[in-house]
C-alpha positions as CSV (number, residue, x, y, z in Angstrom):
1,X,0.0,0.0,0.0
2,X,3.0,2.6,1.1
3,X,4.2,1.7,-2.4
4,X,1.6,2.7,-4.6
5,X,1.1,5.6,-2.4
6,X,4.5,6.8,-3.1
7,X,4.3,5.7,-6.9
8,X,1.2,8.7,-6.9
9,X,3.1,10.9,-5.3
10,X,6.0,10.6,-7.2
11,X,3.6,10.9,-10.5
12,X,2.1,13.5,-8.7
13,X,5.2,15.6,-8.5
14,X,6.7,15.1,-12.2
15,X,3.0,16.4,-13.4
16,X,3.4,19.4,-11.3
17,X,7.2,20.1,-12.1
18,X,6.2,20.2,-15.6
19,X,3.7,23.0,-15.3
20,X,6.4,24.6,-13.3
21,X,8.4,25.6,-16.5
22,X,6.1,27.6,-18.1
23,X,5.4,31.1,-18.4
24,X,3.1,32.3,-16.2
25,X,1.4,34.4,-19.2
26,X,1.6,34.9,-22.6
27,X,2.7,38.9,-23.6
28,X,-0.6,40.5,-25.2
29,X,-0.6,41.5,-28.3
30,X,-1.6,45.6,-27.2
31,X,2.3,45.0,-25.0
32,X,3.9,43.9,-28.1
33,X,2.3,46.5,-30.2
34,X,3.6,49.4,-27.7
35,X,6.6,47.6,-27.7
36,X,7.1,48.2,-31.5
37,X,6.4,51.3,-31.5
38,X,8.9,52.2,-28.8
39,X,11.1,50.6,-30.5
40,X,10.0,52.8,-34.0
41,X,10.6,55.8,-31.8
42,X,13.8,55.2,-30.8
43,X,14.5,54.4,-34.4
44,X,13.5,57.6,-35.4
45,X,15.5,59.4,-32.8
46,X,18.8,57.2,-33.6
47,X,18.4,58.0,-37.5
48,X,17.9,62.2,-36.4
49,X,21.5,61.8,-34.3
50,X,23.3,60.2,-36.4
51,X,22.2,61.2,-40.4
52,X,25.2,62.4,-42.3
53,X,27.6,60.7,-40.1
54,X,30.4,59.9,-42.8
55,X,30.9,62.8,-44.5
56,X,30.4,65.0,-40.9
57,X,33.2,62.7,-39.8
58,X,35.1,63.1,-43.0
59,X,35.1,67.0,-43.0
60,X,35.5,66.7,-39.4
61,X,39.1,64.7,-40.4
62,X,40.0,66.5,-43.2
63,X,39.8,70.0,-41.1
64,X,41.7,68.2,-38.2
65,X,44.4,67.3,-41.1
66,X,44.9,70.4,-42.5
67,X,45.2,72.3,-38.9
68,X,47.7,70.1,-38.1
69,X,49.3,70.5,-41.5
70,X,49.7,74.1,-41.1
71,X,51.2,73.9,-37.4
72,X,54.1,71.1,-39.1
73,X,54.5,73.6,-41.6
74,X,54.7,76.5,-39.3
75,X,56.8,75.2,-37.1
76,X,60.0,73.9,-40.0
77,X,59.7,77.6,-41.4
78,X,60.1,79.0,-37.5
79,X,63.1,76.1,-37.8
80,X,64.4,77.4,-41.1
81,X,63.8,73.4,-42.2
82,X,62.7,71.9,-45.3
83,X,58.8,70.8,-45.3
84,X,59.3,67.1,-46.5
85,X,55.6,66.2,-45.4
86,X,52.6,66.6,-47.4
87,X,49.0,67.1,-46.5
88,X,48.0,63.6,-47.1
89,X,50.6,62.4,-44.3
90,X,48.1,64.1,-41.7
91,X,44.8,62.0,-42.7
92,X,44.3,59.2,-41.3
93,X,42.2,56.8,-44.2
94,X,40.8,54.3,-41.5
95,X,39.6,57.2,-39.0
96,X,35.8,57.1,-40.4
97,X,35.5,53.5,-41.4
98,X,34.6,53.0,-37.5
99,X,31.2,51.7,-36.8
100,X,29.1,54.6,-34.8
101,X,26.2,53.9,-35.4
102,X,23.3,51.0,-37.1
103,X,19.7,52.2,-36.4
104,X,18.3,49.6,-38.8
105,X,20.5,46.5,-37.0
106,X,19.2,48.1,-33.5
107,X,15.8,48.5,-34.5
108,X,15.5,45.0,-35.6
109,X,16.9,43.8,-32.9
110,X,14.4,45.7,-30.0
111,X,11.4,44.2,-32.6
112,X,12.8,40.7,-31.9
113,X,13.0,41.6,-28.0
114,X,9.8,42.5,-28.3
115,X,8.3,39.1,-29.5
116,X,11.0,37.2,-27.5
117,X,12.6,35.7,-30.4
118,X,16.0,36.8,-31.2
119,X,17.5,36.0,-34.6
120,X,20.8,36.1,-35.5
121,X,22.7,36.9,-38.7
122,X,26.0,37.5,-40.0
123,X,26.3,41.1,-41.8
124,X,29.6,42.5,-43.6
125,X,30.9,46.1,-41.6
126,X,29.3,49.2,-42.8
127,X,31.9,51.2,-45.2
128,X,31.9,55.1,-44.8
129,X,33.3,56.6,-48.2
């Protein structure tokens, strides 16, 4: 008798255990909708803070070249010295090829937060001409 009492219980406890794991609730779909569209808004602001990003960088770069162009310059003519350098050895080609910002990779991933399901890809690094 003990046995089969301890057999139920036993069966008792897996069938419990298993409705343990669940989520208590599934998200609604009015959460996942305001969820989106946080996420569209803060698309929206990303693209307003960072639009013209490469060539704001660039002129930022070539300006930072040519000032410190003219103090090299300056300075070998204080010197009485040759200027060997040109403006070109001041730029630095790889100084706006780093990544600042991807709304479109960010906003995809919040939609996928949203729904719980997170996707993953493999995508080749932006280029900034």
């Amino acid at each position: 008798m003990s046995y089969f009492i301890r057999l139920i219980c036993c069966a008792l406890l897996l069938v419990l255990s298993g409705c343990a794991t669940q989520q208590p609730g599934m998200v609604k779909s009015k959460e996942i909708a305001q969820c989106m569209q946080l996420c569209e808004q803060r698309f929206d602001s990303c693209k307003q803070q960072c639009s013209n990003n490469c060539p704001r960088c660039s002129l930022v770069a070539s300006e930072e070249a040519e000032k410190n162009y003219r103090q090299y310059v300056h300075d070998k003519q204080v010197q009485g010295g040759y200027v060997s350098r040109g403006l070109n050895s001041y730029r630095d080609p790889l100084q706006c090829r780093k990544v600042t910002c991807n709304c479109t990779s960010d906003l995809l991933t919040c939609k996928q937060n949203c729904t719980g399901v997170i996707q993953k890809r493999l995508q080749a690094v932006p280029y900034c001409t």
